[in-house]
Backbone bond lengths (Angstrom), bond angles and torsions (degrees), N, CA, C in turn:
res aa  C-N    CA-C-N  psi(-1)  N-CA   C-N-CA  omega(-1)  CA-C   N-CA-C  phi
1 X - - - 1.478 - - 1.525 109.85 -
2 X 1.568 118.05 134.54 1.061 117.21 -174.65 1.951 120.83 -82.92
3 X 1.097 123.60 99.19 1.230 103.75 -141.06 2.172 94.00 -99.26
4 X 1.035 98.90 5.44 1.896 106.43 -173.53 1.948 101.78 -54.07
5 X 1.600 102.01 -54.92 1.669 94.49 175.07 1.452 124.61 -74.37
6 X 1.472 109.47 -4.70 1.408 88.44 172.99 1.705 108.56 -111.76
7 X 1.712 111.43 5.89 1.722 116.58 132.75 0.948 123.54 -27.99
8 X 1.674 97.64 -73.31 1.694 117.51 177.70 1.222 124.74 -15.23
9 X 1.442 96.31 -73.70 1.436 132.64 -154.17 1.600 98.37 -56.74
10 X 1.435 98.93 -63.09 1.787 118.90 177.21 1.665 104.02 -34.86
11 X 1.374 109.45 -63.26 1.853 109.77 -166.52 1.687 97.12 -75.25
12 X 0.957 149.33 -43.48 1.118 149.04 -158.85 1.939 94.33 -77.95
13 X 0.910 129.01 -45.33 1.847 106.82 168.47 1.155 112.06 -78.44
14 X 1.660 133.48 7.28 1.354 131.76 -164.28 1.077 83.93 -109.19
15 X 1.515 134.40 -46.24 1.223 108.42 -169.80 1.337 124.75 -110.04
16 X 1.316 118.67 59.55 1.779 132.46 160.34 1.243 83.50 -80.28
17 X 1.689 102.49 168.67 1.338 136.98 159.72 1.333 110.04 -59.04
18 X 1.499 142.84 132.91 1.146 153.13 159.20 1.806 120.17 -53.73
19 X 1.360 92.39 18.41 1.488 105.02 176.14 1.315 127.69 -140.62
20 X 1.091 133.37 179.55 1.301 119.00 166.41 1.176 115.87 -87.17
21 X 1.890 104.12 125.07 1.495 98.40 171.56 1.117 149.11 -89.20
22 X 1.461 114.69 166.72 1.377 108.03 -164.73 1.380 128.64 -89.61
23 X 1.254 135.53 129.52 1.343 132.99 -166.50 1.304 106.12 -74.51
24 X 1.265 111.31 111.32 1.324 119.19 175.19 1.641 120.66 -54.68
25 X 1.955 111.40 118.37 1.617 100.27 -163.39 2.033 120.36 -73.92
26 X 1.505 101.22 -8.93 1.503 137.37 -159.52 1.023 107.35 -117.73
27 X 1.771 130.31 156.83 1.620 107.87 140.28 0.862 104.87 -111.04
28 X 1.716 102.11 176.39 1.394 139.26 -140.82 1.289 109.60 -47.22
29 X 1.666 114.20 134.44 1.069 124.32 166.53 1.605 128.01 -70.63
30 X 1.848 96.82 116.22 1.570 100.83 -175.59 1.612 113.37 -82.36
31 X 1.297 120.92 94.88 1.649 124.90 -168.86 1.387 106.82 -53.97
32 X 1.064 135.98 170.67 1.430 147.28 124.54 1.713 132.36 -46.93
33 X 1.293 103.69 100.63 1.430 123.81 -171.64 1.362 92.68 -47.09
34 X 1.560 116.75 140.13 1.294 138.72 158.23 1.823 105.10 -85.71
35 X 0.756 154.47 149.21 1.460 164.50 -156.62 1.475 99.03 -117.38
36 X 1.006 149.18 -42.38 1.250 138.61 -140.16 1.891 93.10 -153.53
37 X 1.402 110.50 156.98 1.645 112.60 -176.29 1.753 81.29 -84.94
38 X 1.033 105.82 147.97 1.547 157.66 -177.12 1.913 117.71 -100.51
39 X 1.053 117.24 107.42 1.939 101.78 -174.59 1.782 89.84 -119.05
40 X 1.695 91.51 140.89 1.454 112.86 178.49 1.725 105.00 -134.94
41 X 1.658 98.24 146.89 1.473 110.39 -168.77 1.283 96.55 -97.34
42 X 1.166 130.23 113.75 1.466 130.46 151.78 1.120 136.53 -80.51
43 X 1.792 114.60 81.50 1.576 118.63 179.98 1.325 134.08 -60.15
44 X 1.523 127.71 97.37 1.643 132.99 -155.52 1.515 94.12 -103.57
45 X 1.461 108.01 163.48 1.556 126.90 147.82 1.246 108.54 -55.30
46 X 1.252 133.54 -21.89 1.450 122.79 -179.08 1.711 120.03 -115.40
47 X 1.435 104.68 9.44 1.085 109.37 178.09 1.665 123.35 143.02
48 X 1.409 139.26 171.71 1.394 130.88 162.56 1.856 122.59 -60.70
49 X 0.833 120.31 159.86 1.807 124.33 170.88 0.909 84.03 -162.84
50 X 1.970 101.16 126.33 1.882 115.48 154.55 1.099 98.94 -133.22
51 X 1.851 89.12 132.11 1.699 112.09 -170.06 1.253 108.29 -117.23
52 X 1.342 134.83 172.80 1.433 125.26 -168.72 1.316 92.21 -152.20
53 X 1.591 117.82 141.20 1.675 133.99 169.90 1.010 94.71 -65.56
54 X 1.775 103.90 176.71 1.428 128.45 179.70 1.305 99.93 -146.23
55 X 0.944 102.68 125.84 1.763 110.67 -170.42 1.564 104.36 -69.49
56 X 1.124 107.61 -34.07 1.303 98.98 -174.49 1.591 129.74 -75.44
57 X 1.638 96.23 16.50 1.848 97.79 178.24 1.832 65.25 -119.70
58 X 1.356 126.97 142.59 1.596 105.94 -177.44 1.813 93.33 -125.90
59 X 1.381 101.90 -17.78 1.831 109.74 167.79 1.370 120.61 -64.54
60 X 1.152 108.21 -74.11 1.508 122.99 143.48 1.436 143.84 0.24
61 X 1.332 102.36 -36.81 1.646 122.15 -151.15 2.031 89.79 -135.28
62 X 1.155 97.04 -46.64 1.977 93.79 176.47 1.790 95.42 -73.53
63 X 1.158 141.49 -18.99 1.457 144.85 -159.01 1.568 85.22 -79.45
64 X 1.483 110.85 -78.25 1.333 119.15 -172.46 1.536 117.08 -57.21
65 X 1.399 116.64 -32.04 1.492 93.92 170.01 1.260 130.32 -82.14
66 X 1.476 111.39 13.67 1.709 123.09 -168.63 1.767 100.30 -103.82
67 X 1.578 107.31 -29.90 1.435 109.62 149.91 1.887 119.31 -48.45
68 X 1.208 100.38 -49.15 1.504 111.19 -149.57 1.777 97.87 -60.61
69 X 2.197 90.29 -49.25 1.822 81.53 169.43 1.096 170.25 -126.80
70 X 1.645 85.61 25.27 1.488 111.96 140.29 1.426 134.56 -67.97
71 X 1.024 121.86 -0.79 1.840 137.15 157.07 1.509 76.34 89.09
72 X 1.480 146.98 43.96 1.364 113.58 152.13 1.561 138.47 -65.90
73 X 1.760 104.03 -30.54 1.407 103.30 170.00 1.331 104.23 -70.49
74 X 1.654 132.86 -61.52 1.660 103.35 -172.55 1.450 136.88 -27.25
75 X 1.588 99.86 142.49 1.710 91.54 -158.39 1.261 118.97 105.07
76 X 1.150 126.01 -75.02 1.634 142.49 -163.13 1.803 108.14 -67.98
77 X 0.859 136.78 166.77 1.678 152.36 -143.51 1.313 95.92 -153.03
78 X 1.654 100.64 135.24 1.440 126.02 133.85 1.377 125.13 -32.35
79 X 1.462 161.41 31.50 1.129 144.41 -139.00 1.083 131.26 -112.68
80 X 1.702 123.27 26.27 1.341 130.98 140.83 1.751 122.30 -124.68
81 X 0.907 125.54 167.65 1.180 118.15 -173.84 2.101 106.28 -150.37
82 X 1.096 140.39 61.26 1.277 157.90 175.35 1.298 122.09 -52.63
83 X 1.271 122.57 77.42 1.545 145.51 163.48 1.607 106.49 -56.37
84 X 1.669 109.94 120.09 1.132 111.75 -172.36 1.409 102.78 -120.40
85 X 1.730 115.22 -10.27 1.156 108.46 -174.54 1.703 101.00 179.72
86 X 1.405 135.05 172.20 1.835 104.84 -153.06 1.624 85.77 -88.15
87 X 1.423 135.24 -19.28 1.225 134.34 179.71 1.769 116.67 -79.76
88 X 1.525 116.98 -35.43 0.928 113.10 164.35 1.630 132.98 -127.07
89 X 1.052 116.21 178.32 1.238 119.85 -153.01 1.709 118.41 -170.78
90 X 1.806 113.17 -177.15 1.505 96.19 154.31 1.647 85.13 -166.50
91 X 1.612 112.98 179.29 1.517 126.24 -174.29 1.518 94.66 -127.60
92 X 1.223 119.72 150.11 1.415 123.87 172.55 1.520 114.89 -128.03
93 X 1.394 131.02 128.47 1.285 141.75 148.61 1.316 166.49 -146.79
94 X 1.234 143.68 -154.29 1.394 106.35 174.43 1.871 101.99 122.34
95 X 1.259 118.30 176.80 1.388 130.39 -158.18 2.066 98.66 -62.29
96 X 1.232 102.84 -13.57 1.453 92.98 -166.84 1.416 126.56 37.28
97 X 1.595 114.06 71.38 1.668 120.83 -148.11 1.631 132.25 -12.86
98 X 1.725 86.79 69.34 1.349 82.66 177.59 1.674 101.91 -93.23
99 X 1.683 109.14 145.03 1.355 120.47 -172.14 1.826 112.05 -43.04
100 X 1.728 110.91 -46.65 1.578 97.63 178.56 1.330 109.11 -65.03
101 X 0.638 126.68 4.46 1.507 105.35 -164.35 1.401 124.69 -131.34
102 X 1.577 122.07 -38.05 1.600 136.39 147.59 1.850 105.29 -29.47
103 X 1.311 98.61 138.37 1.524 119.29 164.94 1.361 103.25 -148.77
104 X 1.323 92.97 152.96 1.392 137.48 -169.46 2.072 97.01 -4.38
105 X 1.139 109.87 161.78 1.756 105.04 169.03 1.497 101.91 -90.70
106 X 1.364 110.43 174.16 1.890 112.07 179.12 1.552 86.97 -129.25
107 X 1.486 93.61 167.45 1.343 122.27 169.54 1.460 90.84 -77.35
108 X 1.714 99.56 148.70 1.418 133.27 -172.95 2.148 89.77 -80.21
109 X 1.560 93.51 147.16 1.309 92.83 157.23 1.750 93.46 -149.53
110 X 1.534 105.47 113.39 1.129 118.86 168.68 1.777 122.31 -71.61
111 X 1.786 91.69 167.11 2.100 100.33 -161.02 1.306 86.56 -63.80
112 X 1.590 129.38 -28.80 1.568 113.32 -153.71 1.476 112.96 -76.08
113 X 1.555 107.38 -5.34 1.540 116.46 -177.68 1.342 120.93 -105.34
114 X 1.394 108.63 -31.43 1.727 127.61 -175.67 1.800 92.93 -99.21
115 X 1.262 134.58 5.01 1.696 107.42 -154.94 1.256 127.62 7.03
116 X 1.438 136.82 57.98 1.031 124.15 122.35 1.704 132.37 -70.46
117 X 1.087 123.28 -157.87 1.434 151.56 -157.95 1.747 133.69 -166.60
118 X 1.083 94.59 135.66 1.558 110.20 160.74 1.331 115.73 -56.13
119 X 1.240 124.24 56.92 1.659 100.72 -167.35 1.493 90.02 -117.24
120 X 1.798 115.55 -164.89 1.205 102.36 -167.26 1.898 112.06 -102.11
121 X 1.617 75.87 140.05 1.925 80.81 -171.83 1.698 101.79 113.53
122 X 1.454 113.07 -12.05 1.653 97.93 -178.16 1.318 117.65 -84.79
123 X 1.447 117.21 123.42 1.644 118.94 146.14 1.177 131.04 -32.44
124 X 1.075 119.08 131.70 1.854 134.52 -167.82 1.156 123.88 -164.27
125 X 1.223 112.40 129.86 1.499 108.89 -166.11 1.472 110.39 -112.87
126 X 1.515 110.57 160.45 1.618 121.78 -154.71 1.744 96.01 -101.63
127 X 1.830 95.25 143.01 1.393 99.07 164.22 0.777 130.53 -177.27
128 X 1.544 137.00 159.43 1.458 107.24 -174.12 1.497 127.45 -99.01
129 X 1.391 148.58 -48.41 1.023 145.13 124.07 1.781 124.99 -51.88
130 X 1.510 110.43 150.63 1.407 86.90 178.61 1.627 116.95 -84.56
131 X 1.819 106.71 138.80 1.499 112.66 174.06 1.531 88.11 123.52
132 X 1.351 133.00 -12.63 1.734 124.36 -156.08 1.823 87.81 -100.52
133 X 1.466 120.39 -17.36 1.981 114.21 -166.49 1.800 97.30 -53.95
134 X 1.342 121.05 129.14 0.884 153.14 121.84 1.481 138.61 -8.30
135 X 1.402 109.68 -140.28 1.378 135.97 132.46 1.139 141.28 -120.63
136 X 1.650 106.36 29.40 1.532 100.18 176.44 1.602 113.64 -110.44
137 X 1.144 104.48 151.16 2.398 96.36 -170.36 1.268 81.82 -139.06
138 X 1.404 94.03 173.00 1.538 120.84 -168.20 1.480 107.49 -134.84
139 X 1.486 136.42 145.06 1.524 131.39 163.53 0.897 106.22 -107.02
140 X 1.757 129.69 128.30 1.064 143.76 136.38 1.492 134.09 -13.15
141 X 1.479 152.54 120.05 1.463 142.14 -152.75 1.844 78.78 -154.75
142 X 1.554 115.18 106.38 1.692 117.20 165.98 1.686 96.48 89.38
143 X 1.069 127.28 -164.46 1.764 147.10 -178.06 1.764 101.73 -103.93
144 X 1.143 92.30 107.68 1.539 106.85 158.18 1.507 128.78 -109.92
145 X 1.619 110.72 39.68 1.053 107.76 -139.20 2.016 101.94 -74.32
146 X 1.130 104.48 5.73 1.554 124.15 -179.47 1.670 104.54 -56.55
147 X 1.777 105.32 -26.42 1.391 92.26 -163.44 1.727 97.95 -114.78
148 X 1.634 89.20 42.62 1.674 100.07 165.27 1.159 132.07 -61.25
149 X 1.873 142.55 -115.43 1.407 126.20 173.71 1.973 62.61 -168.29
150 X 1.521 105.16 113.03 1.558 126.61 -152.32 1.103 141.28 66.82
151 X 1.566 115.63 14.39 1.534 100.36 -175.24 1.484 104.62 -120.65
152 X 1.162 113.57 23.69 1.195 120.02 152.93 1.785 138.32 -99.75
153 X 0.905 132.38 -108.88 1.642 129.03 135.72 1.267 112.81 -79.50
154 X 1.176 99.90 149.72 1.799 149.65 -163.01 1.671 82.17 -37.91
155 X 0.941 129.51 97.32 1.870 122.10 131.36 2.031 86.92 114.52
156 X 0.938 94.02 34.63 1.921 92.60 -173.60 1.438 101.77 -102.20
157 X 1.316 109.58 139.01 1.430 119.57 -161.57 1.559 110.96 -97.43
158 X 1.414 115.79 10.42 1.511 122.36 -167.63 1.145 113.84 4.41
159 X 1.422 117.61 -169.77 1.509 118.08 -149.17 1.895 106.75 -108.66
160 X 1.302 87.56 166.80 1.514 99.25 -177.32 1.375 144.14 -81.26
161 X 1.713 94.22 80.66 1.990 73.37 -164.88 1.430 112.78 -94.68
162 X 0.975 116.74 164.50 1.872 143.17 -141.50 1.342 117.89 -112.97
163 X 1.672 104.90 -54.04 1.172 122.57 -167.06 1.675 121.28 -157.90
164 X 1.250 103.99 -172.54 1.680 100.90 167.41 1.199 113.52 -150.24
165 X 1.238 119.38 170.29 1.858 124.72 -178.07 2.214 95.51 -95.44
166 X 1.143 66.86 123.53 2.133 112.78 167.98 1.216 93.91 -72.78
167 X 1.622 154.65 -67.76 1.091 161.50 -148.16 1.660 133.69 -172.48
168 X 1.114 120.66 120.78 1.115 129.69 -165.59 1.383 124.37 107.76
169 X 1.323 121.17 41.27 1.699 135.71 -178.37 1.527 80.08 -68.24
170 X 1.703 156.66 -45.77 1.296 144.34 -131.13 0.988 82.74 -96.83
171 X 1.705 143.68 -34.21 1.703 127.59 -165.67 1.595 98.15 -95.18
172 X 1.071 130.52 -10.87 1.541 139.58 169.32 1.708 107.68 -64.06
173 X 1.104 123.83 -45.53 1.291 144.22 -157.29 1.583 114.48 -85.79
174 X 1.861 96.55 -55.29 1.455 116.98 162.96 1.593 115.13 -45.98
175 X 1.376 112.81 -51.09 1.543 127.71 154.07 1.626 120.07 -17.92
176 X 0.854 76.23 -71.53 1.696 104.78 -144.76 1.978 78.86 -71.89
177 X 1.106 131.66 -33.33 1.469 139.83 166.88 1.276 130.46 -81.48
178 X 0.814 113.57 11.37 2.391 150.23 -168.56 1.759 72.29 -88.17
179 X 1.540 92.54 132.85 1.649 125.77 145.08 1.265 116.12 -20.92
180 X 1.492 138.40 122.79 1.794 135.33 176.70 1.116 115.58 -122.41
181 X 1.377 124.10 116.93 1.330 110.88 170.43 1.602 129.93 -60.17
182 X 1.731 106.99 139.27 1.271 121.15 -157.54 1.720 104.59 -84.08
183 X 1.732 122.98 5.03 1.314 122.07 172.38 1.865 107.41 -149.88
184 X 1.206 117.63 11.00 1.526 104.05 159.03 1.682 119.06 -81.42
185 X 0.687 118.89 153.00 1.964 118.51 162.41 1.853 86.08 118.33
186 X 1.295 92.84 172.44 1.750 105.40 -164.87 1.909 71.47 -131.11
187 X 1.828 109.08 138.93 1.791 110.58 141.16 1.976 90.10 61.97
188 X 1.030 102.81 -130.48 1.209 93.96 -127.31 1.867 95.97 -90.01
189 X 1.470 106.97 -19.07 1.580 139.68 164.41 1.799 109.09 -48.72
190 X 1.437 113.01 -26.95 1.236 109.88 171.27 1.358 128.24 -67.25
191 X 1.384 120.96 119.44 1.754 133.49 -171.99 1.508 113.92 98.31
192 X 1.864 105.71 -10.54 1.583 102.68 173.89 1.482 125.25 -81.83
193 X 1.175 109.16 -12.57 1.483 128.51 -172.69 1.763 102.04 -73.02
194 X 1.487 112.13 121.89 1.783 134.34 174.08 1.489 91.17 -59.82
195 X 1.239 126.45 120.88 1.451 146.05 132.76 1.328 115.15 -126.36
196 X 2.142 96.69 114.48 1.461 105.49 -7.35 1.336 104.18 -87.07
197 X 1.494 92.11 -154.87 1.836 107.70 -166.30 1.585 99.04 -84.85
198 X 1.343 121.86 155.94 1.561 138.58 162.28 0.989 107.64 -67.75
199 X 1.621 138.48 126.77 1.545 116.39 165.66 1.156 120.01 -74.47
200 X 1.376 133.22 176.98 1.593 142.13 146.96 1.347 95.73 -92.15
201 X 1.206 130.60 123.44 1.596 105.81 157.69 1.366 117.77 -98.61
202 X 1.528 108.55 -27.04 1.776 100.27 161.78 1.118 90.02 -165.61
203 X 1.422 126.15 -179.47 1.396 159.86 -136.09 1.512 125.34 -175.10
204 X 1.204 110.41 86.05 1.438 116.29 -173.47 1.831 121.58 -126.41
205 X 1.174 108.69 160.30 1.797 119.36 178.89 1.152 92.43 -79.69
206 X 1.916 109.95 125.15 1.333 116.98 146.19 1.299 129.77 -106.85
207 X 1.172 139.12 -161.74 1.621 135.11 -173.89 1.755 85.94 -101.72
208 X 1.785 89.63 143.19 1.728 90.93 161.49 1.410 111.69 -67.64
């Protein structure tokens, strides 16, 4: 039995926004390419994570660093954590569309265009149709490579990853192994939700 689409299926309702989303009034915002990968410190309740862009998603990667400096992630939480298997997994976070803090949606740039991957340690961002991602991303924990751009159903553009973590796969992991509540989440989101939540406390550019 082929069990990769009904992987799919599983991470792809896990990872919408925990809210209702917002209909984008525009389309997608085309950012300003960053030229070069970019590394940001992510200060948690559970510890440091430094992740680094990839130039080669360059929408993607200018989106998230326009979070980073405008202080939109400070503040905001880790607040799901989705075990798909004891090797793999993923963490989710970010503004969870709250009104201050959400900007504009971006155009999707799929793996089949950037070659990247789901692998472990990659940045990826959450969404629900493609072009609607936000500011919320997800880290990779094992090969997800299911949530590629085709390896799910026939012509599916899976999601966008950006980047990867430089350091701190052990506070990624610790995460992703944080306490869950046994009745938040709707379908398939139920038991993935951090109780409580991890903080971000801020998010900043460091020097390579």
């Amino acid at each position: 039995m082929n069990r990769r689409p009904l992987v799919f299926a599983l991470c792809l309702a896990a990872l919408a926004l925990p809210v209702v989303a917002q209909e984008p009034a525009s389309p997608p915002v085309q950012a300003a390419a960053p030229a070069l990968a970019v590394r940001v410190i992510l200060e948690t309740t559970a510890g440091a994570i430094l992740v680094e862009t990839d130039p080669r998603a360059p929408i993607t990667s200018a989106n998230f660093l326009r979070y980073v400096d405008e202080g939109r992630f400070d503040g905001t939480t880790f607040y799901r954590g989705m075990v798909l298997s004891p090797a793999a997994g993923l963490i989710q976070g970010g503004p969870s569309g709250a009104s201050d803090r959400v900007l504009p949606p971006i155009a999707h740039e799929p793996t089949s265009e950037t070659g990247l991957g789901h692998v472990d340690g990659a940045l990826s961002m959450a969404r629900f149709d493609p072009g609607t991602a936000t500011g919320d991303f997800f880290i990779i924990v094992g090969d997800l490579s299911s949530l590629d751009a085709g390896k799910g159903a026939p012509g599916d553009p899976g999601f966008a990853v950006f980047g990867r973590v430089i350091e701190g796969m052990n506070v990624v992991r610790q995460i992703l192994a944080a306490p869950k509540s046994s009745t938040e989440g709707e379908g398939f989101m139920r038991g993935q939700m951090l109780d409580p939540r991890i903080g971000i406390v801020s998010a900043r550019r460091v020097s390579p």
